[in-house]
mmJSON file of the N, C-alpha and C atoms, coordinates in Angstrom:
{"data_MODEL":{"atom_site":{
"group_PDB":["ATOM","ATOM","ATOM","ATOM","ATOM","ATOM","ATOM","ATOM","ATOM","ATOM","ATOM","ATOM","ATOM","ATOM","ATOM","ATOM","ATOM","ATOM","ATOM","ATOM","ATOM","ATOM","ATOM","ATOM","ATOM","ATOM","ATOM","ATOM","ATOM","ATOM","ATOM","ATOM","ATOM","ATOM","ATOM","ATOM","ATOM","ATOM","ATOM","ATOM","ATOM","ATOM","ATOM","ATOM","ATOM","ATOM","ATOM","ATOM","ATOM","ATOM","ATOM","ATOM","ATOM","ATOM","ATOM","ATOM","ATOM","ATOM","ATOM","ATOM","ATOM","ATOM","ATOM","ATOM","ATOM","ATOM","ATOM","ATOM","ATOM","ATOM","ATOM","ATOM","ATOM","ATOM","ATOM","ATOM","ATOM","ATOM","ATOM","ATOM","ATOM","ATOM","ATOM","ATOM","ATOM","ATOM","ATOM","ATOM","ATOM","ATOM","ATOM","ATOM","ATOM","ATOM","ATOM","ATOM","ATOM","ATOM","ATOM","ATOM","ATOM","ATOM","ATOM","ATOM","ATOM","ATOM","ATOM","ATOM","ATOM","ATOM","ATOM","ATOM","ATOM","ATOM","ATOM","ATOM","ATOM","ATOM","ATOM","ATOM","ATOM","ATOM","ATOM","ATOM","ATOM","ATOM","ATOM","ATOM","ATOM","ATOM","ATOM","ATOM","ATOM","ATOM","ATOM","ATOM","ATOM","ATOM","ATOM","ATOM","ATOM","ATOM","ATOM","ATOM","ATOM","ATOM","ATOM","ATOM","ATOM","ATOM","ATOM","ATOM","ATOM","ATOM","ATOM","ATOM","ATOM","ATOM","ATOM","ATOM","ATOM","ATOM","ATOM","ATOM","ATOM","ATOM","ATOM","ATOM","ATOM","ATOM","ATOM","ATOM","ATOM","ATOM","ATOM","ATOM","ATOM","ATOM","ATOM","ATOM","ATOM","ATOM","ATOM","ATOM","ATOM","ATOM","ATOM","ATOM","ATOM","ATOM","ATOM","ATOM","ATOM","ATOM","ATOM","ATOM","ATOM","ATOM","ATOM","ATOM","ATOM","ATOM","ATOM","ATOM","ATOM","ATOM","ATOM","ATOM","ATOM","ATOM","ATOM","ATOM","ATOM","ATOM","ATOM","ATOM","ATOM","ATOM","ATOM","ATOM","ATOM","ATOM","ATOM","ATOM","ATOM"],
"id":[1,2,3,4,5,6,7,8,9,10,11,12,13,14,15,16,17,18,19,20,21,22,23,24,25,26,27,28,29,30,31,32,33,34,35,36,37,38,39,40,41,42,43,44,45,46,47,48,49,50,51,52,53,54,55,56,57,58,59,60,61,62,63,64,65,66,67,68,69,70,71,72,73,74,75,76,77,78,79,80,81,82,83,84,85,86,87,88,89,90,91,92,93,94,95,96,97,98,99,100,101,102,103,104,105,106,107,108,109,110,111,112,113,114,115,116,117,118,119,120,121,122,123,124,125,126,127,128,129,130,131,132,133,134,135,136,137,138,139,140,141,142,143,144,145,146,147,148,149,150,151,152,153,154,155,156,157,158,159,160,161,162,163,164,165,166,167,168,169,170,171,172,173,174,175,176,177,178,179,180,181,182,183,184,185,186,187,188,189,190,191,192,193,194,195,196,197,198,199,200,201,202,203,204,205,206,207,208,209,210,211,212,213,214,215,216,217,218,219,220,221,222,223,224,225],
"type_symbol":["N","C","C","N","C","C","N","C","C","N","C","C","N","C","C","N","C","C","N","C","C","N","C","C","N","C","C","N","C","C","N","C","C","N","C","C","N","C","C","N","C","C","N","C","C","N","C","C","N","C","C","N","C","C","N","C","C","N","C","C","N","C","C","N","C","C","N","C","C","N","C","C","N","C","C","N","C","C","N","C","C","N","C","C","N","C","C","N","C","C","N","C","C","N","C","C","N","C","C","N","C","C","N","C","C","N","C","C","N","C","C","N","C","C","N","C","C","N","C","C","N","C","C","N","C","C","N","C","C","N","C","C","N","C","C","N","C","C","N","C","C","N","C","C","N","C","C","N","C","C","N","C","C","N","C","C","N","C","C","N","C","C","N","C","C","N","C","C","N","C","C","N","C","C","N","C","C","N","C","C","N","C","C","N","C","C","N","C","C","N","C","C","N","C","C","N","C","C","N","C","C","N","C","C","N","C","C","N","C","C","N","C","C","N","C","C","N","C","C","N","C","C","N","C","C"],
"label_atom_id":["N","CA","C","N","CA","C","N","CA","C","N","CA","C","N","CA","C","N","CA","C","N","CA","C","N","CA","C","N","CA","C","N","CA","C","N","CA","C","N","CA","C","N","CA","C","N","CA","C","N","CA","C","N","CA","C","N","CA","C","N","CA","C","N","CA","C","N","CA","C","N","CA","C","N","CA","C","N","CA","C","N","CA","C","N","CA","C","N","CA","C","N","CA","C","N","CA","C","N","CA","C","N","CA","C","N","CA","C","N","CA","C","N","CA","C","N","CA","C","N","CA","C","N","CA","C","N","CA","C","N","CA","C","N","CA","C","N","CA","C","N","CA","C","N","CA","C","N","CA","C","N","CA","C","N","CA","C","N","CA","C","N","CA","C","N","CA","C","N","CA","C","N","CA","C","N","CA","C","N","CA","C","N","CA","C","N","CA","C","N","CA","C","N","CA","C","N","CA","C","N","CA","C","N","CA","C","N","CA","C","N","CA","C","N","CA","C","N","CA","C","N","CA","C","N","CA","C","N","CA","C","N","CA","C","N","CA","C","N","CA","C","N","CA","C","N","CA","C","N","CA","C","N","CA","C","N","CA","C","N","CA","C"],
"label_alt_id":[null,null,null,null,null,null,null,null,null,null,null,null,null,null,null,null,null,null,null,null,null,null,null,null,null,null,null,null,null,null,null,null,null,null,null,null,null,null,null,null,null,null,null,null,null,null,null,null,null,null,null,null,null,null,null,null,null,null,null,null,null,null,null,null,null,null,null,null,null,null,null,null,null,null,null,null,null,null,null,null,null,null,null,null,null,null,null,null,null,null,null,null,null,null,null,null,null,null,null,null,null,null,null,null,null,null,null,null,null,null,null,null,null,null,null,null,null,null,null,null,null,null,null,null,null,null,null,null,null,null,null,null,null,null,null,null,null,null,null,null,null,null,null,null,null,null,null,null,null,null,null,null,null,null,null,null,null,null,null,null,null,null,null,null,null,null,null,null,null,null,null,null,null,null,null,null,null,null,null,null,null,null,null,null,null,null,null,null,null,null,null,null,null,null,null,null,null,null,null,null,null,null,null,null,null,null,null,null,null,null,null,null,null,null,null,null,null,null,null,null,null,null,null,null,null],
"label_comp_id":["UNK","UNK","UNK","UNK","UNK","UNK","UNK","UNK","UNK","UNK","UNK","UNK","UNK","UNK","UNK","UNK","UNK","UNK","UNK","UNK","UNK","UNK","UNK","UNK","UNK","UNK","UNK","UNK","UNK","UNK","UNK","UNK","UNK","UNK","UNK","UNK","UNK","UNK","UNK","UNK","UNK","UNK","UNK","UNK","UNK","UNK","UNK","UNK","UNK","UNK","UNK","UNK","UNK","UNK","UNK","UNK","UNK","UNK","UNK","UNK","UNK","UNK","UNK","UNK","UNK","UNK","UNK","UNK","UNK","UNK","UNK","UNK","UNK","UNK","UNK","UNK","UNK","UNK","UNK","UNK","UNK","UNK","UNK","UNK","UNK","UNK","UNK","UNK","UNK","UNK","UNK","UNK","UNK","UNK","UNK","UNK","UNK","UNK","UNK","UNK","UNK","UNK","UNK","UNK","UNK","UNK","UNK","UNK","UNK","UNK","UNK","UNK","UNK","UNK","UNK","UNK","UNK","UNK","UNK","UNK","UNK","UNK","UNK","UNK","UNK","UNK","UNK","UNK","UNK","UNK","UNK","UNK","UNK","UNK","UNK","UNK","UNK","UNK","UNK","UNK","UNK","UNK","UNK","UNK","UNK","UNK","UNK","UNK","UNK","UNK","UNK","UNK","UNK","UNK","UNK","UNK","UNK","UNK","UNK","UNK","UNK","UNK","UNK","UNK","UNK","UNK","UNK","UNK","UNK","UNK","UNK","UNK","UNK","UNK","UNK","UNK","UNK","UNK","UNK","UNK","UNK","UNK","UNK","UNK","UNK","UNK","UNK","UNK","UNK","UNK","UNK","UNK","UNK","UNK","UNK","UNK","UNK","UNK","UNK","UNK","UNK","UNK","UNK","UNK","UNK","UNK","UNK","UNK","UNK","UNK","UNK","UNK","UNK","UNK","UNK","UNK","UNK","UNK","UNK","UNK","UNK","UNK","UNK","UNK","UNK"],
"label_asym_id":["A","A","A","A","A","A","A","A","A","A","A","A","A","A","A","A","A","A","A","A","A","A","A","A","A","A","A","A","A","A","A","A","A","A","A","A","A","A","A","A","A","A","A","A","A","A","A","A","A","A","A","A","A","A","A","A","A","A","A","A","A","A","A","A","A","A","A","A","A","A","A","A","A","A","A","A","A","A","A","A","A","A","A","A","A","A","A","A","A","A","A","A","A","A","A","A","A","A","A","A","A","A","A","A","A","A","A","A","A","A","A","A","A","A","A","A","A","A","A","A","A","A","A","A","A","A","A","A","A","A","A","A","A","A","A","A","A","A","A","A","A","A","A","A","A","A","A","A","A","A","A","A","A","A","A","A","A","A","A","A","A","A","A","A","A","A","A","A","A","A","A","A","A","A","A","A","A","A","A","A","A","A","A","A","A","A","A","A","A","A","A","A","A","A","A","A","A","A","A","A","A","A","A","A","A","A","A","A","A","A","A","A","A","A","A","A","A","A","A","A","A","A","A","A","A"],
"label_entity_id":["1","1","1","1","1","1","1","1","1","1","1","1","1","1","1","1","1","1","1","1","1","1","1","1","1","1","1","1","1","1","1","1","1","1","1","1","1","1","1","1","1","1","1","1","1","1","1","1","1","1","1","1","1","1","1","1","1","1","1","1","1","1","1","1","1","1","1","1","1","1","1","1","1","1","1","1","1","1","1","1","1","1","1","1","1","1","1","1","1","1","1","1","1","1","1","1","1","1","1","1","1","1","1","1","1","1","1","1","1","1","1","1","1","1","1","1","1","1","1","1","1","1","1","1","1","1","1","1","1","1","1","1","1","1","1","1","1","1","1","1","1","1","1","1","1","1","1","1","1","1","1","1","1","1","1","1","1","1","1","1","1","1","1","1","1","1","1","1","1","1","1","1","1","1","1","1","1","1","1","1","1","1","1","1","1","1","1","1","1","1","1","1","1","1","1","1","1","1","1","1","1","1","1","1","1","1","1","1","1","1","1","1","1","1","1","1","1","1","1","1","1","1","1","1","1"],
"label_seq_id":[1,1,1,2,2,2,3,3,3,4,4,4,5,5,5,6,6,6,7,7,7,8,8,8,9,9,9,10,10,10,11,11,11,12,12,12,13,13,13,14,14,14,15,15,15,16,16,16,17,17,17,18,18,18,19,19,19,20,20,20,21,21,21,22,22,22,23,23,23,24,24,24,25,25,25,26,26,26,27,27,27,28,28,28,29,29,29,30,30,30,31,31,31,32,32,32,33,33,33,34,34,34,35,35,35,36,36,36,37,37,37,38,38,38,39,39,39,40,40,40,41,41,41,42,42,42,43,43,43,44,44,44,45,45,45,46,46,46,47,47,47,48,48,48,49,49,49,50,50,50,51,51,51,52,52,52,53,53,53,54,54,54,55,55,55,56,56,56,57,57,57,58,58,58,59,59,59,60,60,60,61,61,61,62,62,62,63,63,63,64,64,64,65,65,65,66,66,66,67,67,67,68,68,68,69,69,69,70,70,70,71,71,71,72,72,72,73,73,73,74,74,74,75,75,75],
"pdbx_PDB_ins_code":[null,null,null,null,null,null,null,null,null,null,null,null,null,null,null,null,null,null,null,null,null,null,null,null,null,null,null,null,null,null,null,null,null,null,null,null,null,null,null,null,null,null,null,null,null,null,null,null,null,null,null,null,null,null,null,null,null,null,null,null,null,null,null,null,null,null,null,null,null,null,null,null,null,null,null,null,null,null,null,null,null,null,null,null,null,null,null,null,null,null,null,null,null,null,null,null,null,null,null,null,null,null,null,null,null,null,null,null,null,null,null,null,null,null,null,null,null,null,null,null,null,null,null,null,null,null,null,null,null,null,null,null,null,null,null,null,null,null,null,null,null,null,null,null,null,null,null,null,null,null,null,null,null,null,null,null,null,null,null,null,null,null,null,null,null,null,null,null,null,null,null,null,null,null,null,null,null,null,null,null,null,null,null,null,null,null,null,null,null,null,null,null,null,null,null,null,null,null,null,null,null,null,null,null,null,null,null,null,null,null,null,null,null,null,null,null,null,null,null,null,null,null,null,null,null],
"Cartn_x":[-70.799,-70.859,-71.564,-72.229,-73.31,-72.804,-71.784,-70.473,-69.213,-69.016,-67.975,-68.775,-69.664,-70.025,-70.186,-71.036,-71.122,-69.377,-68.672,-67.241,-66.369,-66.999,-66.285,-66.698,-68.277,-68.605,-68.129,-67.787,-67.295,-66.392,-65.455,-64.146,-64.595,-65.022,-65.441,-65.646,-66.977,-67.047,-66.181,-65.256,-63.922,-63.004,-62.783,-61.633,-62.656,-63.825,-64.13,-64.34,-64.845,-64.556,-63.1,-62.253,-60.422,-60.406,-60.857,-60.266,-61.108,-62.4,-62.842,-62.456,-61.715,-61.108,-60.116,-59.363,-57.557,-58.262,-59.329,-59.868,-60.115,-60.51,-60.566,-59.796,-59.255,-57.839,-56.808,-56.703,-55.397,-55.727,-56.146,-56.679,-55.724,-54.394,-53.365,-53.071,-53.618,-53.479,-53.252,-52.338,-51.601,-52.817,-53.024,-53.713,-53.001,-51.906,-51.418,-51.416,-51.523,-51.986,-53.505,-54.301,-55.671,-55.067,-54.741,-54.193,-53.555,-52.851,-52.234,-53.235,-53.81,-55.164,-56.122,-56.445,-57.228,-56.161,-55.316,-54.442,-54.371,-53.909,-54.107,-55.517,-56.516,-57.492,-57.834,-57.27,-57.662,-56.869,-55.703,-54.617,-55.495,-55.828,-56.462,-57.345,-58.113,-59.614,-59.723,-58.68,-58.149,-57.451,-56.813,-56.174,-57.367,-58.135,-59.078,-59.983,-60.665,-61.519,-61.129,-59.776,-59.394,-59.301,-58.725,-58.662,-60.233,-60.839,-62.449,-62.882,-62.614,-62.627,-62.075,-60.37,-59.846,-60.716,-61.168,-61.932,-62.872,-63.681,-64.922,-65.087,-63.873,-63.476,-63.311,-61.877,-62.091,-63.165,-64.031,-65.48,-66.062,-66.153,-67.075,-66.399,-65.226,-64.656,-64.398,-64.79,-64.64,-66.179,-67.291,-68.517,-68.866,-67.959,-68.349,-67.315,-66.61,-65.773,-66.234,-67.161,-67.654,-68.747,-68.697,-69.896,-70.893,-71.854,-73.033,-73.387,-73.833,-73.864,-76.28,-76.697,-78.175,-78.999,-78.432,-78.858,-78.205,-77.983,-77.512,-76.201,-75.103,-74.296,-73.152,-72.056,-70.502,-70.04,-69.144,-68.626,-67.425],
"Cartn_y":[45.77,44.325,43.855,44.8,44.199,44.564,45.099,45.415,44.089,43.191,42.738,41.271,40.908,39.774,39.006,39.184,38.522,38.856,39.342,39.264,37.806,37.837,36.469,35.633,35.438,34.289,34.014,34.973,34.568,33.963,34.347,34.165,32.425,32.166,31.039,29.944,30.571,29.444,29.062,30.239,30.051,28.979,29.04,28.56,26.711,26.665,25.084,24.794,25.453,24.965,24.137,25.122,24.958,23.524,23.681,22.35,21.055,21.213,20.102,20.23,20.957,20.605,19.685,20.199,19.376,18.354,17.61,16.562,15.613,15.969,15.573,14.843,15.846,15.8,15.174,15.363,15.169,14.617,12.826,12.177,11.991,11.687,11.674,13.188,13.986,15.427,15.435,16.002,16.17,17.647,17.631,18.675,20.477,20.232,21.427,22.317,21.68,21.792,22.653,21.881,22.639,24.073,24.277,25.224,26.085,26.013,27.092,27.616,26.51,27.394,28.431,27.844,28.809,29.945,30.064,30.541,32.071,31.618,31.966,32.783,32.397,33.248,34.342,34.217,34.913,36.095,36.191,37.235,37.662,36.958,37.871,38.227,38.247,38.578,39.924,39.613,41.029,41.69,42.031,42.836,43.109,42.005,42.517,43.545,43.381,43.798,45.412,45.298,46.368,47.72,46.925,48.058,48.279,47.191,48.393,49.01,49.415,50.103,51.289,51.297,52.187,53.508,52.386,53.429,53.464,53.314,53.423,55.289,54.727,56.359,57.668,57.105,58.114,58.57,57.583,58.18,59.138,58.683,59.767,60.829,61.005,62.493,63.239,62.125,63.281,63.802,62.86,63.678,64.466,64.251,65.549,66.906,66.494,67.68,68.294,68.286,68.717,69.072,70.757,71.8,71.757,72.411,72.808,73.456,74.022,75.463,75.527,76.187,75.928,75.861,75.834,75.082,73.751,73.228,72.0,71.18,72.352,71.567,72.149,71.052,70.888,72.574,72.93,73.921,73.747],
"Cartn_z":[21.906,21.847,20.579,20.024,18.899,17.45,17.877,16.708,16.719,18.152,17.724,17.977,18.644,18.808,17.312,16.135,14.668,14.13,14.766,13.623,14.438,16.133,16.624,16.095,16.16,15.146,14.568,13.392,11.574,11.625,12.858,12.572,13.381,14.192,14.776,14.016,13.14,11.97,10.816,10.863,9.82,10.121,11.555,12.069,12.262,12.121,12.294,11.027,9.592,8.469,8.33,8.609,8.25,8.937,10.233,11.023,10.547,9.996,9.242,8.072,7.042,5.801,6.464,7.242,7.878,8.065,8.614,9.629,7.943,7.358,6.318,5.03,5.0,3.809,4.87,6.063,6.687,8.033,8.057,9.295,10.286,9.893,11.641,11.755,11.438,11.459,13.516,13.642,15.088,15.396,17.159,17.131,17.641,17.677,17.331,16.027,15.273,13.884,14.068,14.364,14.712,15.528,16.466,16.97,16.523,15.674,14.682,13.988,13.249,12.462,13.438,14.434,15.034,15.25,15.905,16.225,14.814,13.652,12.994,12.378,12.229,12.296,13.656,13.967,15.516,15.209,14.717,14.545,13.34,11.888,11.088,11.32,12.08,12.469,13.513,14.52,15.101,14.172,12.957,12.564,11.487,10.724,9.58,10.412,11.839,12.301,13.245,13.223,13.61,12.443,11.316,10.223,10.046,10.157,9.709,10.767,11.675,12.811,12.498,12.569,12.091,10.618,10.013,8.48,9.37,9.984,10.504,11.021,11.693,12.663,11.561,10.878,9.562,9.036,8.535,7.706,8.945,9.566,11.004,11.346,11.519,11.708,10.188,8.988,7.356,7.786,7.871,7.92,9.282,10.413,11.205,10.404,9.964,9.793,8.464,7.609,6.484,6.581,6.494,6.567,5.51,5.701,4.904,4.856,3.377,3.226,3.295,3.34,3.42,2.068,1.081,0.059,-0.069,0.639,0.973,0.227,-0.284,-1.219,0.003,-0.314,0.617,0.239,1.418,0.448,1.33],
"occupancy":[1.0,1.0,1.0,1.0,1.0,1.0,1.0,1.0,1.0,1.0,1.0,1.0,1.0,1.0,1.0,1.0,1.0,1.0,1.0,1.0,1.0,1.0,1.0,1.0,1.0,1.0,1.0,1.0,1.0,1.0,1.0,1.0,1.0,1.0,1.0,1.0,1.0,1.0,1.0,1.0,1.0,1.0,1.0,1.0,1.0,1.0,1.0,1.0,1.0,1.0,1.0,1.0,1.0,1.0,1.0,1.0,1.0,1.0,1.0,1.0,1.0,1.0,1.0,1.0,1.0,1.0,1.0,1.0,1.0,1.0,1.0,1.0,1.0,1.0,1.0,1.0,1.0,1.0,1.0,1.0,1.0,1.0,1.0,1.0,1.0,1.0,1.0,1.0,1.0,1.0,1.0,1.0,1.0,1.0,1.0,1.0,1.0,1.0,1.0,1.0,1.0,1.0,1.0,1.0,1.0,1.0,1.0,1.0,1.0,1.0,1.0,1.0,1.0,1.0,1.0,1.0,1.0,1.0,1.0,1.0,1.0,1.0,1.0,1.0,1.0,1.0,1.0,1.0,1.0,1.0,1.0,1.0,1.0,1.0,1.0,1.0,1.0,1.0,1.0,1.0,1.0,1.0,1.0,1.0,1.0,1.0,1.0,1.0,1.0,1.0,1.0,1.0,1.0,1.0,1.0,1.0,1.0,1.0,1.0,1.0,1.0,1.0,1.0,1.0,1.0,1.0,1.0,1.0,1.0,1.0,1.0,1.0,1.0,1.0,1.0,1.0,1.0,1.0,1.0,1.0,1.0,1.0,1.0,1.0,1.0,1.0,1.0,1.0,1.0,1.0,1.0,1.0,1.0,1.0,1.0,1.0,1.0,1.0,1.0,1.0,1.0,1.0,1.0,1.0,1.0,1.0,1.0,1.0,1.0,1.0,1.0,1.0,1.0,1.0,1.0,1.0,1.0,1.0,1.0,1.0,1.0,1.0,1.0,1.0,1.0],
"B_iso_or_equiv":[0.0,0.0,0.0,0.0,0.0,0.0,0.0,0.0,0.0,0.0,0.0,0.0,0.0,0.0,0.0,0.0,0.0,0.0,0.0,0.0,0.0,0.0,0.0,0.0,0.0,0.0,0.0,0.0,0.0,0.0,0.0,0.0,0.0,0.0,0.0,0.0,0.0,0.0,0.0,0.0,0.0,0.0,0.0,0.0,0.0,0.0,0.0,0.0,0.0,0.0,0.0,0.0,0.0,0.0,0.0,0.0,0.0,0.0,0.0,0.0,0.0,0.0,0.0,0.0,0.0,0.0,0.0,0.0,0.0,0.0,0.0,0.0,0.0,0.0,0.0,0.0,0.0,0.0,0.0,0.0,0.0,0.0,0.0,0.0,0.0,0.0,0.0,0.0,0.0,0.0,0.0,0.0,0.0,0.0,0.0,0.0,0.0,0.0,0.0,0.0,0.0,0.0,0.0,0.0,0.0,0.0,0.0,0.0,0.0,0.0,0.0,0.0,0.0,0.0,0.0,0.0,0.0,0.0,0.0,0.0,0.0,0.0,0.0,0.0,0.0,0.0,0.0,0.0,0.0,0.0,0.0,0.0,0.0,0.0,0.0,0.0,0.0,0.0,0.0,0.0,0.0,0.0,0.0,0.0,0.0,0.0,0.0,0.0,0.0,0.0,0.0,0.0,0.0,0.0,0.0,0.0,0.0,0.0,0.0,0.0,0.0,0.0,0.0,0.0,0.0,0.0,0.0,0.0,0.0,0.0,0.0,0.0,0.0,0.0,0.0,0.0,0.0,0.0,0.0,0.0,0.0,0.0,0.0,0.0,0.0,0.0,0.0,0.0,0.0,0.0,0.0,0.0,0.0,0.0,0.0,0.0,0.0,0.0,0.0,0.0,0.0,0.0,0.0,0.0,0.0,0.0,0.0,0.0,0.0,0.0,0.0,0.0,0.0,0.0,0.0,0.0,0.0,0.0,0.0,0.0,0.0,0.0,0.0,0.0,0.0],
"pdbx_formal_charge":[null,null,null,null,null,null,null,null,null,null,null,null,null,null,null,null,null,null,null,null,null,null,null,null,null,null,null,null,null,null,null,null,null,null,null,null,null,null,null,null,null,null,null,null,null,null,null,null,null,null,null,null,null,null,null,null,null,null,null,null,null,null,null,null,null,null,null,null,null,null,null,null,null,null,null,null,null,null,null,null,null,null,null,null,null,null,null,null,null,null,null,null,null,null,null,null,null,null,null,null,null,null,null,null,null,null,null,null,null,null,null,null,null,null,null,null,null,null,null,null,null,null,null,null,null,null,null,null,null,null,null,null,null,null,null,null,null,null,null,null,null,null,null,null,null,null,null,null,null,null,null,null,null,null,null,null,null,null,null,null,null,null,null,null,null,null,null,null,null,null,null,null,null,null,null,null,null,null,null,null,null,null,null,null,null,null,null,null,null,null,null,null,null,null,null,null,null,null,null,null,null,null,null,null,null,null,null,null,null,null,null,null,null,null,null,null,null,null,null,null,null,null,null,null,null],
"auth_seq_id":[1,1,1,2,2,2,3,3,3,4,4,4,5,5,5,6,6,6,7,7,7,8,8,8,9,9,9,10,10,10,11,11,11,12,12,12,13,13,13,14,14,14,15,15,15,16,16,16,17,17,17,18,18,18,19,19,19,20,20,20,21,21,21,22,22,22,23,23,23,24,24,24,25,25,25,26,26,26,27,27,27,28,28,28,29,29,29,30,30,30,31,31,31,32,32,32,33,33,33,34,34,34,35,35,35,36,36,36,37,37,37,38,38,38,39,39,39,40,40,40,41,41,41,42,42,42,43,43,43,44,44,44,45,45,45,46,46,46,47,47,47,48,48,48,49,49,49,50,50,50,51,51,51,52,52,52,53,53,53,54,54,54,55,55,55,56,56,56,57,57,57,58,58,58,59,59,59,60,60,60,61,61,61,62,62,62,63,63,63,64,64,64,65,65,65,66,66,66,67,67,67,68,68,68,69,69,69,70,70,70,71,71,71,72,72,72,73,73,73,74,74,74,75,75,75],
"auth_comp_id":["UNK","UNK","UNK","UNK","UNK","UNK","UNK","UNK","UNK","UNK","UNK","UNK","UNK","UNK","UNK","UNK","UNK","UNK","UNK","UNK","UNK","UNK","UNK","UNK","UNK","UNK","UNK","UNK","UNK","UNK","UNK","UNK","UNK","UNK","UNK","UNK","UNK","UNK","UNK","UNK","UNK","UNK","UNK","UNK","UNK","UNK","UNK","UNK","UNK","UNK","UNK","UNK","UNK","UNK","UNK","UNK","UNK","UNK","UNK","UNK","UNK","UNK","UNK","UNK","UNK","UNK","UNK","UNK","UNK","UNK","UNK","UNK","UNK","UNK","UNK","UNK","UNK","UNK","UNK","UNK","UNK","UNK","UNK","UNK","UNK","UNK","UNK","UNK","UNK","UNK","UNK","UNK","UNK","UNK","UNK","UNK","UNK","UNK","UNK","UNK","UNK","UNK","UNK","UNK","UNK","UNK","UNK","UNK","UNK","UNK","UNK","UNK","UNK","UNK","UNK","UNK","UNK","UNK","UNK","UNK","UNK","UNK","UNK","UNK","UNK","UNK","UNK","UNK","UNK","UNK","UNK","UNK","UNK","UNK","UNK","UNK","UNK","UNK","UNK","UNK","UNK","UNK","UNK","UNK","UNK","UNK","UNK","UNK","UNK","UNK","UNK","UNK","UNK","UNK","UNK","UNK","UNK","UNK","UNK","UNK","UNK","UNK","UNK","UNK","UNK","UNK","UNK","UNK","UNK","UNK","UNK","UNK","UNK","UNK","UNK","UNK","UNK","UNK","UNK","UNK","UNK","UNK","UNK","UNK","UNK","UNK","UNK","UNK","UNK","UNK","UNK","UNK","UNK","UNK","UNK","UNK","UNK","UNK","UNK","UNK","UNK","UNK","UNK","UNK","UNK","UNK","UNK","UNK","UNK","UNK","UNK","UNK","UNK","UNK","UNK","UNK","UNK","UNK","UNK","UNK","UNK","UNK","UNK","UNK","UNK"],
"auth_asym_id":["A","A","A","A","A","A","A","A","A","A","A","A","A","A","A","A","A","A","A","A","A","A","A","A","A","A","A","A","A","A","A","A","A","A","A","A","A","A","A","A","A","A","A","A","A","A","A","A","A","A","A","A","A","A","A","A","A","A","A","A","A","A","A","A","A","A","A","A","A","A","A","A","A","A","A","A","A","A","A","A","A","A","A","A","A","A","A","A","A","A","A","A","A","A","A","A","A","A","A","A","A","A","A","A","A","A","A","A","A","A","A","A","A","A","A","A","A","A","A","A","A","A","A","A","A","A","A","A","A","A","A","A","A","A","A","A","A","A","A","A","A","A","A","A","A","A","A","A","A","A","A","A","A","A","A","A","A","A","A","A","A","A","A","A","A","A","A","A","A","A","A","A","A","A","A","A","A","A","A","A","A","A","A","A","A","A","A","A","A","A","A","A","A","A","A","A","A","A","A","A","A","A","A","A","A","A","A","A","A","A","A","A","A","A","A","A","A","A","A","A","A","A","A","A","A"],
"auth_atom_id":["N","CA","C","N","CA","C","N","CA","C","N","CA","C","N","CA","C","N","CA","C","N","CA","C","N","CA","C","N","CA","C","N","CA","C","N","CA","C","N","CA","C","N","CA","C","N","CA","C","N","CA","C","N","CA","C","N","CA","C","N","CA","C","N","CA","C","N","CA","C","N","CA","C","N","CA","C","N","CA","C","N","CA","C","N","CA","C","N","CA","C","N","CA","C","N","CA","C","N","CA","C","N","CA","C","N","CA","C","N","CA","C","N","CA","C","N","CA","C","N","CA","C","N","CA","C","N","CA","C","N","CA","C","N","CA","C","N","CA","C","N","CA","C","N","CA","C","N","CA","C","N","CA","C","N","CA","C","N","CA","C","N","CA","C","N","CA","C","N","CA","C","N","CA","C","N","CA","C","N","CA","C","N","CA","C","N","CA","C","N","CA","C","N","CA","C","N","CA","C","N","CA","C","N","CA","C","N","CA","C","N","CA","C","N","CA","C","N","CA","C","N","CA","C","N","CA","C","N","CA","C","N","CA","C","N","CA","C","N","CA","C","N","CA","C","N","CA","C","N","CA","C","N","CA","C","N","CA","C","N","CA","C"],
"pdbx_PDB_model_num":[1,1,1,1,1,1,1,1,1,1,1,1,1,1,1,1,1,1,1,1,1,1,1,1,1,1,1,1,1,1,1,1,1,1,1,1,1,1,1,1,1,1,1,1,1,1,1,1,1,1,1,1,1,1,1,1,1,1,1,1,1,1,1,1,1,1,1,1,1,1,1,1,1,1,1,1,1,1,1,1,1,1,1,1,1,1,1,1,1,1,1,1,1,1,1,1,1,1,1,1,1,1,1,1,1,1,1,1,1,1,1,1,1,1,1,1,1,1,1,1,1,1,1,1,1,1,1,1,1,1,1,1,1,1,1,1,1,1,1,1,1,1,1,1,1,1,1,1,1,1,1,1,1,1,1,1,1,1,1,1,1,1,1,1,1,1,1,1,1,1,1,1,1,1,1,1,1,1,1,1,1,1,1,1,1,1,1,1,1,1,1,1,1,1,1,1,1,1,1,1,1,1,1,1,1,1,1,1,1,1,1,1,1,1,1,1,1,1,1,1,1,1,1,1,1]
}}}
């Protein structure tokens, strides 16, 4: 949880920047509109947050899988 809870945030506060730029620039702005945007960050945020997951795993099975010799260099 203490891995994904600050990436909902981000994406939280992303998605209310966007909707106060639209609220802004664009006042009869319809609210499906808002909805797409969120909508939209939600899909990049699961896929950005999944690929660093994905490398996450990689890096951890390169360094379990790489021995040491006892003078301490890779071999």
């Amino acid at each position: 949880m203490a891995y994904l809870l600050p990436r909902a945030v981000f994406v939280l506060v992303a998605w209310a920047m966007t909707c106060g730029l639209i609220k802004m620039l664009w006042l009869e702005a319809d609210p499906m509109i808002f909805g797409v945007a969120g909508a939209s960050w939600a899909c990049g945020g699961v896929a950005y947050f999944a690929y660093l997951s994905k490398l996450r795993r990689e890096i951890d099975d390169l360094q379990r899988n790489r021995r040491y010799s006892a003078d301490g260099s890779t071999t």
